[in-house]
BAMARTOR-936018 format. One record per residue (C-alpha): residue number from 1; x, y, z. Coordinates in Angstrom, 2 decimals, m for minus. Layout:
% BAMARTOR-936018
{k->NUM; X->X; Y->Y; Z->Z}
...
% end
This chain:
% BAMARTOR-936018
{k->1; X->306.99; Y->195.43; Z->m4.74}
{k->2; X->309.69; Y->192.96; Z->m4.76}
{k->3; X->311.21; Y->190.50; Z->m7.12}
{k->4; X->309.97; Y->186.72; Z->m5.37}
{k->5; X->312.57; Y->184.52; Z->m5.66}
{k->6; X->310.45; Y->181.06; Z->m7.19}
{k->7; X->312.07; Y->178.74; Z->m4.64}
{k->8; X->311.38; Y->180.24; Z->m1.30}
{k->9; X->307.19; Y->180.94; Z->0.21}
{k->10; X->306.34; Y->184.76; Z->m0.31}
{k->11; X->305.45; Y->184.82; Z->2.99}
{k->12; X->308.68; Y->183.97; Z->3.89}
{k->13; X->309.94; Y->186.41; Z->1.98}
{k->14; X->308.11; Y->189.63; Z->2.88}
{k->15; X->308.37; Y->188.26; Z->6.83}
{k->16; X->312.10; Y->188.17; Z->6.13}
{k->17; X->311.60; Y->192.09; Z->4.60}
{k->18; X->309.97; Y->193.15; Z->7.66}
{k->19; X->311.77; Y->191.44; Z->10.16}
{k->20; X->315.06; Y->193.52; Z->8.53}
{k->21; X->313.23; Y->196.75; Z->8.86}
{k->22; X->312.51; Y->195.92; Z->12.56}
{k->23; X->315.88; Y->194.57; Z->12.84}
{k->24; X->317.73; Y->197.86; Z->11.08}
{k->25; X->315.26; Y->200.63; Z->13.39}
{k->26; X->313.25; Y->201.12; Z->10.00}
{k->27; X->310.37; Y->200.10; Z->12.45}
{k->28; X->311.00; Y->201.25; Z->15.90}
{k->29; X->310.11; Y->199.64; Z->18.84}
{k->30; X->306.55; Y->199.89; Z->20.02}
{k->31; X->305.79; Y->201.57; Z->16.00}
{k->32; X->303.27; Y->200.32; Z->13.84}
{k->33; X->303.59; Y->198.09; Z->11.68}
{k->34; X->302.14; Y->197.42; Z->7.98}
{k->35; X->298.80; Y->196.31; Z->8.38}
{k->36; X->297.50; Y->193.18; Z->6.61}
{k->37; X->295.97; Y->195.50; Z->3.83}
{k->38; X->299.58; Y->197.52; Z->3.54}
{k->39; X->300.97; Y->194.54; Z->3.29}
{k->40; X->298.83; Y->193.55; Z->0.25}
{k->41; X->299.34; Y->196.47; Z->m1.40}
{k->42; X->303.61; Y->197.02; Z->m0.84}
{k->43; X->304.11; Y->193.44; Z->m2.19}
{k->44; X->301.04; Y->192.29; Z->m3.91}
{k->45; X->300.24; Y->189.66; Z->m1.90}
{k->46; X->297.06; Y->188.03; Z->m0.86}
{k->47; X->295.33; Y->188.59; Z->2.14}
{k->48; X->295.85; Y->184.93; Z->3.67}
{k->49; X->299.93; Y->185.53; Z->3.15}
{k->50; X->299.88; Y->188.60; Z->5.32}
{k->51; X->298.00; Y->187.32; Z->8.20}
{k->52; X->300.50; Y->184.42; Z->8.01}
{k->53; X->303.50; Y->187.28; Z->7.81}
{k->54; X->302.07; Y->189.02; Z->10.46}
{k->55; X->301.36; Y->185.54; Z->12.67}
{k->56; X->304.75; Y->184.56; Z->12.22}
{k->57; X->306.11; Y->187.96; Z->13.55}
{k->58; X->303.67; Y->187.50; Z->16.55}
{k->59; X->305.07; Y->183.96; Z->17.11}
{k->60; X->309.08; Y->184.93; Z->17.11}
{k->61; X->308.09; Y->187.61; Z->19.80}
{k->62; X->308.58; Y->190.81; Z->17.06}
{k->63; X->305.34; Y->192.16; Z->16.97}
{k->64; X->301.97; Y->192.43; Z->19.05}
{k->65; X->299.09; Y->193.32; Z->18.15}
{k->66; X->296.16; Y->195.62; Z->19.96}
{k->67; X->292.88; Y->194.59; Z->18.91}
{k->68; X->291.08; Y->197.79; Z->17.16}
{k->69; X->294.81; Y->199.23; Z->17.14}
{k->70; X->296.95; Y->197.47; Z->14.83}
{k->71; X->300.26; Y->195.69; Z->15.38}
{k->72; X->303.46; Y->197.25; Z->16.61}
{k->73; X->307.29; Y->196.39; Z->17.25}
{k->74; X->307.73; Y->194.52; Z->20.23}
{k->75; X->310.32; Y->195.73; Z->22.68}
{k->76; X->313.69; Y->194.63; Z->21.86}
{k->77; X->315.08; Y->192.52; Z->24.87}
{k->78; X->318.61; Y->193.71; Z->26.53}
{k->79; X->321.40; Y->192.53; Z->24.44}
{k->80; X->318.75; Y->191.67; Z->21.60}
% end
């Protein structure tokens, strides 16, 4: 678990954990990543805040997900 900061969303705040580990190879391209569940348990969470982590990783074009698969690391663009 982490230490929330009070003034910033905790879904901002575990999106900004993951996006570093995606950012820093932690999380390769085309790896899994934490499910909603894993997500819940790592940070204590609630369910609703990791599909809204995981949404928002979808959205900026770092993830995809396979239905009946999980999610993954999207490929990193050239120069990206």
């Amino acid at each position: 678990m982490i230490d929330f900061a009070p003034d910033v969303p905790r879904w901002r705040q575990v999106y900004e954990v993951i996006r570093q580990r995606i950012a820093d190879g932690t999380y390769a391209p085309r790896s899994r990543v934490p499910s909603v569940i894993q997500l819940q348990q790592e940070f204590g969470i609630a369910g609703a805040t990791g599909q809204k982590v995981h949404r928002q990783l979808r959205e900026d074009g770092l993830i995809y997900t396979e239905p009946g698969l999980g999610s993954f690391v999207a490929q990193r663009q050239p120069g990206g």
